[in-house]
C-alpha positions in Angstrom: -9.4 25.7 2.2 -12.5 24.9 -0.6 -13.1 21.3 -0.5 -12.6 22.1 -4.7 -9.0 22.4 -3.8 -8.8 19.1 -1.8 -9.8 17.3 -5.1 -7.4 18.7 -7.2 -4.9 17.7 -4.7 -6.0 14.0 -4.8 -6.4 14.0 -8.4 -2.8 15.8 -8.7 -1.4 12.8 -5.9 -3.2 9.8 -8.2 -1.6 11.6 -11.4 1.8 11.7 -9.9 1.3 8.1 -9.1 0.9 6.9 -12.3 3.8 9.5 -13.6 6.0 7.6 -11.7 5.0 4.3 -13.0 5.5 5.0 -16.0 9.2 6.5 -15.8 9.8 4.0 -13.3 9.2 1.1 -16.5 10.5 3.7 -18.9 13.8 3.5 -16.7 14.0 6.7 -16.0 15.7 7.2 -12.3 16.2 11.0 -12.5 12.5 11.6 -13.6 11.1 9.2 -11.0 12.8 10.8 -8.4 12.1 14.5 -9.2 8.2 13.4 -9.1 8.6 11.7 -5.9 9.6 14.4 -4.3 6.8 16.4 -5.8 4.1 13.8 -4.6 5.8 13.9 -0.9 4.8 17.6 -1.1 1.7 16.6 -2.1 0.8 14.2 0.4 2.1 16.9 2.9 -0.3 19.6 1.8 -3.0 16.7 1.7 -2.1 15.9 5.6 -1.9 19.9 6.1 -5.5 20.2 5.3 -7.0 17.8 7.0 -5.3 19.1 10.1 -6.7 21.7 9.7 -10.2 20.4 9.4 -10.5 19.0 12.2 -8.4 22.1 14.2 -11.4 24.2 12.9 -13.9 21.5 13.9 -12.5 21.4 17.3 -12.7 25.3 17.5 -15.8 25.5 16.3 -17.3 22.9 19.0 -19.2 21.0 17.3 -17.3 17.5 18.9 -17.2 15.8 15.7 -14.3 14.1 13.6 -13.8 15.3 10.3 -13.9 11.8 8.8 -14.6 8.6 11.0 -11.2 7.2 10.0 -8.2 8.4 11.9 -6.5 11.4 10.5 -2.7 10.5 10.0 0.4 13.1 10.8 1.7 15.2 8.8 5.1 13.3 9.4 3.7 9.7 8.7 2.2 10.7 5.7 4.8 13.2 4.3 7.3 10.7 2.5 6.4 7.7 0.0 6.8 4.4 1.9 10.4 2.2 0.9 13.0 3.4 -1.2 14.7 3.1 -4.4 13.1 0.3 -6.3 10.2 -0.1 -3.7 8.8 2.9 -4.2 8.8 2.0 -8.5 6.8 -1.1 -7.4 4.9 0.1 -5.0 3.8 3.1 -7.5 3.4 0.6 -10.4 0.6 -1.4 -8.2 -0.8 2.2 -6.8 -1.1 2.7 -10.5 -2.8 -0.3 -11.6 -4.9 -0.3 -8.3 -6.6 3.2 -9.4 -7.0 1.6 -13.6 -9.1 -1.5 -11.3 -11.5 1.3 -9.4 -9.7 0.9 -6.1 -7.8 4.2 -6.0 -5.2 3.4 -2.3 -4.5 6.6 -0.2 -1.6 7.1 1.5 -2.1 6.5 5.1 0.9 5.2 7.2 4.2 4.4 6.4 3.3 0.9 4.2 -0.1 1.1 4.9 -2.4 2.5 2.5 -6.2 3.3 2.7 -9.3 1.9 0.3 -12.3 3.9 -0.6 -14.2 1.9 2.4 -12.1 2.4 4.6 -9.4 -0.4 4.8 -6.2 -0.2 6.1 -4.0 -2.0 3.1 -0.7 -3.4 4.0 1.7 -3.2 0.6 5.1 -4.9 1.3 7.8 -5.4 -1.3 10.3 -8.1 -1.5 13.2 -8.9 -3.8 14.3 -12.8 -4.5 17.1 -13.3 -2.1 16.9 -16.9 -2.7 15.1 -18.4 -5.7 11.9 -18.1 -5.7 11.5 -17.1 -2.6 10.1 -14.1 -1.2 10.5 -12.6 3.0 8.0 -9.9 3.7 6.6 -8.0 6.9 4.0 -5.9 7.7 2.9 -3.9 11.2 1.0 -6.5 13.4 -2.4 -5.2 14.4 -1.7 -1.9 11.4 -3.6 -3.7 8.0 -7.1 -5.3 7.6 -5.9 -6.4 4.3 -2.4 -7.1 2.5 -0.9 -7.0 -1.0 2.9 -8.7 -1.1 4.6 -7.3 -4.0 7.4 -10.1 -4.8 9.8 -9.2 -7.3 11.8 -11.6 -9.3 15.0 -11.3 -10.7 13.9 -11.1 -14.4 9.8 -11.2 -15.6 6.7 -9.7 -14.0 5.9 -8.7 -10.3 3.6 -11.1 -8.7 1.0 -8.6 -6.3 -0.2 -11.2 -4.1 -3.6 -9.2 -3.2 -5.1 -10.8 0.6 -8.0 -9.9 1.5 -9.6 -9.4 5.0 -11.6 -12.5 5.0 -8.3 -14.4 4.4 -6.5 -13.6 7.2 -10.2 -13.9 9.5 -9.3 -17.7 8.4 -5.1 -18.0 8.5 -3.9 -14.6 10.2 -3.2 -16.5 13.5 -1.2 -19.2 12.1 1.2 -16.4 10.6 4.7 -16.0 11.9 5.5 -13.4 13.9 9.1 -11.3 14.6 8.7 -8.6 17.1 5.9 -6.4 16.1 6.1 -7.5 12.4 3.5 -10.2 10.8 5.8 -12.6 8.7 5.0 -13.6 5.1 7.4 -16.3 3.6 5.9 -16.7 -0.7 7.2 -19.2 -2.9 6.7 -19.9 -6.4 6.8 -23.7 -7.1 6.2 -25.2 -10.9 3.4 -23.2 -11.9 1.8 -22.3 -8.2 2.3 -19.2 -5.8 2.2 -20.6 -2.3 1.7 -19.0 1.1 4.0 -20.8 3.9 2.2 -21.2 7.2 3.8 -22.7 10.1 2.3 -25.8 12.0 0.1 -25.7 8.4 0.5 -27.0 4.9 1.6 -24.3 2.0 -1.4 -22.7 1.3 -1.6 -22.4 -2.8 -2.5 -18.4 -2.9 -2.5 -18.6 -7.3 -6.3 -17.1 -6.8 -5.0 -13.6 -5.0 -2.6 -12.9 -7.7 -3.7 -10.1 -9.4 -6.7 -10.3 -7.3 -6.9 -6.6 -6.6 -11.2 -6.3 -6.7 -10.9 -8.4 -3.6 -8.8 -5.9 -1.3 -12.2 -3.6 -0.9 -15.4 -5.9 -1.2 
């Protein structure tokens, strides 16, 4: 298929994205779902093709990868990751990702892709208790991590992680089966970061801090 097709397929995916954004603030349930399902067909087709790519490469002989990332199945990439509110929020971040020049691609499951190549973990979390956020991602799946917490009433807070941050603090994370454990909390004015056997690690400077995911 012309690679001219490809790009009107990822241009048709980011549009979708930011479609569903904007019904998902607009409140609009019936709309939001009726575009999901169109941007799971998307992302199918998307899968689809590159599939095929590197079928044809295979066939063709020429032992070489289509991209040097790993090429996703059709199955892990056909559906929007979470449900129900989490997809709104993740879409709303996707949405305001792509307005800062880091456009994520759907990769696997939670795990989204940056233009250089890095696996981005976006979890979302209601407040179960106050102020208080519980979020997991796929140990070993993410170089980097944004933790959507979502309060009861006023504004999402993306807590955006970058790679270098978890070089420092990724082994003092908890960890539950094969999950990576984040515990936020939002104390006075700060956003802090529990870490076992360390202090609360203020995290007020990855807020928002989306530029850093893909340095």
């Amino acid at each position: 298929m012309p690679s001219s097709i490809r790009k009107e397929l990822d241009a048709h995916q980011a549009s979708l994205l930011a479609k569903i954004s904007a019904a998902a603030k607009a409140g609009d349930p019936r709309t939001t779902l009726s575009l999901t399902g169109e941007l799971q067909r998307t992302t199918a087709l998307i899968a689809r093709m590159d599939d095929l790519g590197s079928e044809a490469v295979s066939l063709l002989g020429r032992g070489l990868p289509l991209r040097d990332t790993p090429v996703p199945s059709v199955s892990a990439r056909a559906s929007v990751p979470g449900r129900g509110h989490g997809v709104q929020v993740r879409a709303a971040f996707l949405d305001r990702s792509t307005k800062a020049g880091i456009p994520l691609r759907p990769y696997r499951g939670a795990i989204f892709q940056s233009p250089k190549g890095l696996r981005i973990g976006v979890a979302v979390a209601t407040e179960r208790k106050p102020n208080r956020w519980f979020l997991g991602l796929g140990e070993g799946q993410f170089d980097a991590a944004v933790l959507l917490c979502v309060p009861d009433s006023g504004k999402v807070i993306d807590v955006c992680l970058p790679a270098s941050f978890f070089a420092q603090f990724g082994r003092y994370l908890s960890r539950s089966g094969d999950q990576v454990k984040f515990n936020v909390a939002r104390r006075d004015a700060h956003v802090v970061l529990k870490i076992p056997s360390k202090s609360a690690e203020r995290v007020d400077g990855f807020v928002g801090a989306i530029a850093r995911l893909d340095p």
